[in-house]
DRENVO-263645 format. One record per atom (N, C-alpha, C): atom name; residue in three letters; x, y, z. Coordinates in Angstrom, 2 decimals, m for minus. Each point is the difference from the previous one (the first is absolute). Example, Ala and Ser with C-alpha at 12.3 -4.5 7.8 and 13.67 -1.06 7.14 Angstrom:
residues 2
@at N, aa ALA, X 13.19, Y m5.69, Z 7.80
@at CA, aa ALA, X m0.89, Y 1.19, Z 0.00
@at C, aa ALA, X 0.90, Y 1.20, Z 0.00
@at N, aa SER, X m0.35, Y 1.05, Z m0.72
@at CA, aa SER, X 0.82, Y 1.19, Z 0.06
@at C, aa SER, X m0.77, Y 1.09, Z 0.73
end
This chain:
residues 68
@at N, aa UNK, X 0.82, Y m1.18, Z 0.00
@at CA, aa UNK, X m0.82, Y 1.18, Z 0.00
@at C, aa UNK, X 0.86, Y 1.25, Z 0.00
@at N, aa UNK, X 1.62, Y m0.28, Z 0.92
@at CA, aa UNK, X 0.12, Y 1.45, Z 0.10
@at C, aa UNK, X 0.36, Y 0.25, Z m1.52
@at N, aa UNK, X 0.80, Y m0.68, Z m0.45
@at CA, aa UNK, X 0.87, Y 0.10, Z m1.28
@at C, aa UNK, X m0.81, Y 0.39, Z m1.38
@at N, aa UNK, X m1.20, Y m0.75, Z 0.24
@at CA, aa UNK, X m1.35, Y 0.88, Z m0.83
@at C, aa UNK, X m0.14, Y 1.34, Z 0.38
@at N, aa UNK, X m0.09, Y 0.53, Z 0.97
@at CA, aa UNK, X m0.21, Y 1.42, Z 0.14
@at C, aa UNK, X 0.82, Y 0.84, Z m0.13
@at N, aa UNK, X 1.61, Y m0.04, Z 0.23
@at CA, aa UNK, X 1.12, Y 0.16, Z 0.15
@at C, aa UNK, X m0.02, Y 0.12, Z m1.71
@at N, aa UNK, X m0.09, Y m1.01, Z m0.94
@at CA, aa UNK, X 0.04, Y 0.23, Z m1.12
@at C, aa UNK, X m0.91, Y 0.96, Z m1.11
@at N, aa UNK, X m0.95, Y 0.62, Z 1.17
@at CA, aa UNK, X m1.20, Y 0.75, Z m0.68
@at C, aa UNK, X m1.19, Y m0.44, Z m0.52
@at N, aa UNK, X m0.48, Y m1.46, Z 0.17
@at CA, aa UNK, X m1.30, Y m0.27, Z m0.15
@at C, aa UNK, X m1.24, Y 0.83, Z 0.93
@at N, aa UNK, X m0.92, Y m0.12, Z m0.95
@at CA, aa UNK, X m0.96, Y 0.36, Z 1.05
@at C, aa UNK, X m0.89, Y m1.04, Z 1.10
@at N, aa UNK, X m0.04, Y 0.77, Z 1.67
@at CA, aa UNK, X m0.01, Y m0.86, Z 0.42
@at C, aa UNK, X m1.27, Y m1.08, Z m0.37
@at N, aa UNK, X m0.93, Y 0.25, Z m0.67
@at CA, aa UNK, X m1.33, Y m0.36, Z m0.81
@at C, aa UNK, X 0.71, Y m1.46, Z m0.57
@at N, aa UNK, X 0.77, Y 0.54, Z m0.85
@at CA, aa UNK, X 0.57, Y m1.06, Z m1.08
@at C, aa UNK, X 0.94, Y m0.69, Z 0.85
@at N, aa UNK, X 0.85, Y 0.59, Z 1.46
@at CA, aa UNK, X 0.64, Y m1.40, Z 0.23
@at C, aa UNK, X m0.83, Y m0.77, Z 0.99
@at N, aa UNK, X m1.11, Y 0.56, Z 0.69
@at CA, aa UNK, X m1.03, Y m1.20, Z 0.82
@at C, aa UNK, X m1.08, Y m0.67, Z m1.15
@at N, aa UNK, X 0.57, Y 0.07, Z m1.26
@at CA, aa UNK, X m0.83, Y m1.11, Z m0.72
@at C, aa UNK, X 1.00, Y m1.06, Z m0.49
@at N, aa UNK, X 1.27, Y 0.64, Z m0.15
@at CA, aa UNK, X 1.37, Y m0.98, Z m0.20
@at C, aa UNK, X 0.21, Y m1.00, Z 0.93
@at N, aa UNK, X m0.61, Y 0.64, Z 1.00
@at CA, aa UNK, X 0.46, Y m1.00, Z 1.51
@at C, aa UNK, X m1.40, Y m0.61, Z 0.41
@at N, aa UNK, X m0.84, Y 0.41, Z m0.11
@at CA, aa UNK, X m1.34, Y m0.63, Z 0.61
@at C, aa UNK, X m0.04, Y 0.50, Z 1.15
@at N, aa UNK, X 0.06, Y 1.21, Z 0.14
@at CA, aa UNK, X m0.31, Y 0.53, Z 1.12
@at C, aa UNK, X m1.14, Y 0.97, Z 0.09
@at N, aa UNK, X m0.66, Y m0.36, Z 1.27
@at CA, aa UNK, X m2.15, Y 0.54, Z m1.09
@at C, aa UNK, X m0.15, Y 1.19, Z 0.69
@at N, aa UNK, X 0.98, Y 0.30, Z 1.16
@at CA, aa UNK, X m0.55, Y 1.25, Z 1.07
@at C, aa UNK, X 1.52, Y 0.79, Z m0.04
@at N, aa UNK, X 0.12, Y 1.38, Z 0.04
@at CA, aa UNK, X 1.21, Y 1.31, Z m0.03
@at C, aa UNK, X 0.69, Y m0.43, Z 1.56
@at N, aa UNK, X m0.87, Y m0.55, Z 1.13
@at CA, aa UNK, X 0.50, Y m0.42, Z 1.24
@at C, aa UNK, X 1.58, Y m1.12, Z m0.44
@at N, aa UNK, X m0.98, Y m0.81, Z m0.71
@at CA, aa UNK, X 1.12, Y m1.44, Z m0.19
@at C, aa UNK, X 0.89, Y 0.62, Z m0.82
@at N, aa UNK, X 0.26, Y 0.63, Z m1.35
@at CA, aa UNK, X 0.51, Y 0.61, Z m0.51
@at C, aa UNK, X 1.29, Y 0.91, Z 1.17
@at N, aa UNK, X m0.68, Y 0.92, Z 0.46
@at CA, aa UNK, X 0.83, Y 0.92, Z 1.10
@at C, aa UNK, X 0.31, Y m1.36, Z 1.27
@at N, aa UNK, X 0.23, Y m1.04, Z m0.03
@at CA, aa UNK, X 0.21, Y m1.12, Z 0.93
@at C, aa UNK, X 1.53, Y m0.26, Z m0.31
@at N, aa UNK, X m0.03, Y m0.78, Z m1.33
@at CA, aa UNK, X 0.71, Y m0.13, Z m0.62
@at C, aa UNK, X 1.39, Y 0.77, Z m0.91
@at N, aa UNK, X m0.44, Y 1.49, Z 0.22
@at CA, aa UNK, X 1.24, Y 1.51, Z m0.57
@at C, aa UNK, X 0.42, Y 0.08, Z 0.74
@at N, aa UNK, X 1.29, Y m0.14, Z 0.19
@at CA, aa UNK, X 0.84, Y 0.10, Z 1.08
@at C, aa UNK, X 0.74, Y 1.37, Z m0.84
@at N, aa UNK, X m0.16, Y 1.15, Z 0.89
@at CA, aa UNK, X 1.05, Y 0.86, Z 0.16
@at C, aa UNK, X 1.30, Y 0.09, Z 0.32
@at N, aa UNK, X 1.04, Y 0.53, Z m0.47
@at CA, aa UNK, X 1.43, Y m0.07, Z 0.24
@at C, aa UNK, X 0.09, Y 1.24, Z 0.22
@at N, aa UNK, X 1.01, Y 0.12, Z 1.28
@at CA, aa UNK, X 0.65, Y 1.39, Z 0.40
@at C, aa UNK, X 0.10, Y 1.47, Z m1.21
@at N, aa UNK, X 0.81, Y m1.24, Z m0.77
@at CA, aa UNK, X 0.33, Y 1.14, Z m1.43
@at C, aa UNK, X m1.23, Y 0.65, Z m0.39
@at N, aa UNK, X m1.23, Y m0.95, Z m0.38
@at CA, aa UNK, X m0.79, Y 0.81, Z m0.31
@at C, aa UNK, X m0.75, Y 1.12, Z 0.68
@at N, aa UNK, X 0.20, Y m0.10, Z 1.46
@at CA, aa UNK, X m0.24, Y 0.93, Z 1.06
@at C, aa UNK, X 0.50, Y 1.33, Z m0.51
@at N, aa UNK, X 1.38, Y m0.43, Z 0.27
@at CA, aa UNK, X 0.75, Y 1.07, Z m0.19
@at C, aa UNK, X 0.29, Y 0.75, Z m1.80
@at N, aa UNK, X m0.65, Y m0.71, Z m0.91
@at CA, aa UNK, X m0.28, Y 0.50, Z m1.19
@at C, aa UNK, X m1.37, Y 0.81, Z 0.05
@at N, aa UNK, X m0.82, Y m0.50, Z 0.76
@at CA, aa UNK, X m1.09, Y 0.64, Z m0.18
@at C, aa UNK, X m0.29, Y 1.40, Z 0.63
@at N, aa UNK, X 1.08, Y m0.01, Z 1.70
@at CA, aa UNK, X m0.33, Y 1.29, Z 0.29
@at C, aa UNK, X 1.17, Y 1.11, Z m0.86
@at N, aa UNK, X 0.99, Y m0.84, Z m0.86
@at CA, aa UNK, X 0.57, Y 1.25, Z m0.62
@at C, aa UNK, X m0.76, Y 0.61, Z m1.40
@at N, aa UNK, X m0.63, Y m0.88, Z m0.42
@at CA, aa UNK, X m0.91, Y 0.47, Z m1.33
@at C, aa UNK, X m1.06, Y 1.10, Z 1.16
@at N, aa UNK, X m0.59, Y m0.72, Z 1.21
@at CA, aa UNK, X m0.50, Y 1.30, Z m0.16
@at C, aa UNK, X 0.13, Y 1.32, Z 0.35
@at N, aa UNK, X 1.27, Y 0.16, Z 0.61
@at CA, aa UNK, X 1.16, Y 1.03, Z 0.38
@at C, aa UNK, X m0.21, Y 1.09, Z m1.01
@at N, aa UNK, X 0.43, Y m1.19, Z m1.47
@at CA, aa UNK, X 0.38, Y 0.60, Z m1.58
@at C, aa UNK, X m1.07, Y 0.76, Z m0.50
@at N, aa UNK, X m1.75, Y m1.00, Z 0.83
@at CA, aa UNK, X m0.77, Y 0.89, Z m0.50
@at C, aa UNK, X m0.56, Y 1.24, Z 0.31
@at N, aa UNK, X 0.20, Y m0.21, Z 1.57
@at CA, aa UNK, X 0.05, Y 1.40, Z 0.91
@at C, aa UNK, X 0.88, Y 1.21, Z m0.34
@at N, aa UNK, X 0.43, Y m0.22, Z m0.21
@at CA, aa UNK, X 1.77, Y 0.97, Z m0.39
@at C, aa UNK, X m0.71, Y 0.41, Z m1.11
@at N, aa UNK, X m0.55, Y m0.28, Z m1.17
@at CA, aa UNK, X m0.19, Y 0.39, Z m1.56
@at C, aa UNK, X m1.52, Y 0.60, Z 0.03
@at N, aa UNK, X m0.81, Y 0.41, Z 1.05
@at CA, aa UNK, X m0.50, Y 0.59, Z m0.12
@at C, aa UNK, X m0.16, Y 1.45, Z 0.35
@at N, aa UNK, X m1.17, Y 0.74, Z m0.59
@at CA, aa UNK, X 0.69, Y 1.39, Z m0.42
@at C, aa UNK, X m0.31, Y 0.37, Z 1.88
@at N, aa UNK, X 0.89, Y 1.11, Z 0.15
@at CA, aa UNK, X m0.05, Y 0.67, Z 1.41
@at C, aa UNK, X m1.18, Y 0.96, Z 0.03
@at N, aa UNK, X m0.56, Y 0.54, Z m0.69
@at CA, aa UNK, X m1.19, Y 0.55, Z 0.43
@at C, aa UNK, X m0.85, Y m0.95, Z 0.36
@at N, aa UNK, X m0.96, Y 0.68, Z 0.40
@at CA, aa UNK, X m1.50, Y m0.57, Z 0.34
@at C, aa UNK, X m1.18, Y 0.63, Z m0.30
@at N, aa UNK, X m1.14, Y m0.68, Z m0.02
@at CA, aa UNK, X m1.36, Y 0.27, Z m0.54
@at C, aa UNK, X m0.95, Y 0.64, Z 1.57
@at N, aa UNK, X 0.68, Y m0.17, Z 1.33
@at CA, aa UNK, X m0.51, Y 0.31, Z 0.60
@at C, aa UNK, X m0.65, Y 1.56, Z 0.10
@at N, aa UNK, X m1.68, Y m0.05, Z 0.41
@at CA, aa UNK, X m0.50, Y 1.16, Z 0.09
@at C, aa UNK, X m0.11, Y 0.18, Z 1.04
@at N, aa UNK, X 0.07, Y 1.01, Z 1.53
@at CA, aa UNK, X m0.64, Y 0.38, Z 0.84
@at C, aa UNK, X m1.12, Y 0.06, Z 0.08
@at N, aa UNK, X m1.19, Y m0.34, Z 0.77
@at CA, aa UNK, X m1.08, Y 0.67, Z 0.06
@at C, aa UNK, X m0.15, Y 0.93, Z 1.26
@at N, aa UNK, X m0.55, Y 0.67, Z m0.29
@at CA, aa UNK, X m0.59, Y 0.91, Z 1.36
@at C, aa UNK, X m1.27, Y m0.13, Z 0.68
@at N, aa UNK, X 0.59, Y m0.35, Z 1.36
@at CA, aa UNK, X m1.04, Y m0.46, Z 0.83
@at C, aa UNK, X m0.80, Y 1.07, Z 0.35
@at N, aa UNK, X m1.64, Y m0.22, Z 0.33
@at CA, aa UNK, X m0.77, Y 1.56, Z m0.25
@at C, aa UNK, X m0.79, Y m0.51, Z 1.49
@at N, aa UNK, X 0.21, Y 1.44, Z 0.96
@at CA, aa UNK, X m0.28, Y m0.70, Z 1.26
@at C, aa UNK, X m1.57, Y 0.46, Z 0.16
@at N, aa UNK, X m0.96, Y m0.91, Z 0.59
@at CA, aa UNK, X m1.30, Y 0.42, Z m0.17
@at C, aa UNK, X m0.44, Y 0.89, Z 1.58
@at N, aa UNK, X m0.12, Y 1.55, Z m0.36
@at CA, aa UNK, X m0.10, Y 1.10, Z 1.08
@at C, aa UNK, X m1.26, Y m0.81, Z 0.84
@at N, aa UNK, X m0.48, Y m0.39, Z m0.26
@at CA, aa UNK, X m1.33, Y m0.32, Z 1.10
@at C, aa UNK, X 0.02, Y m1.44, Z 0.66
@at N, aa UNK, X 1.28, Y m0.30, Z 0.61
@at CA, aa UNK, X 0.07, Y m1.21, Z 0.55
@at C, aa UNK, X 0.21, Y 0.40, Z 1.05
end
């Protein structure tokens, strides 16, 4: 299983390769390796980093109601 995923199947197409009927048994069977740990939080480092530094954030203004 891992080596199917590892190689880029989808996981769809490798729990029909294997006969595996539920994403549980599937995720039973993927064994994660350190490396990919540590590949995954640097991609998303790469993807954090490459986005733009502004922001879309708006303020709103809170409107206080006089008769409370």
């Amino acid at each position: 299983m891992s080596n199917m995923i590892r190689a880029g199947l989808d996981p769809a197409v490798a729990m029909r390769i294997s006969g595996h009927r539920t994403r549980s048994m599937l995720d039973r069977y993927s064994i994660i390796r350190e490396q990919e740990i540590a590949a995954g939080l640097e991609k998303t480092a790469a993807y954090v980093d490459a986005l733009p530094s502004t922001t879309n954030i708006v303020r709103l203004r809170v409107e206080r109601n006089a008769s409370r």
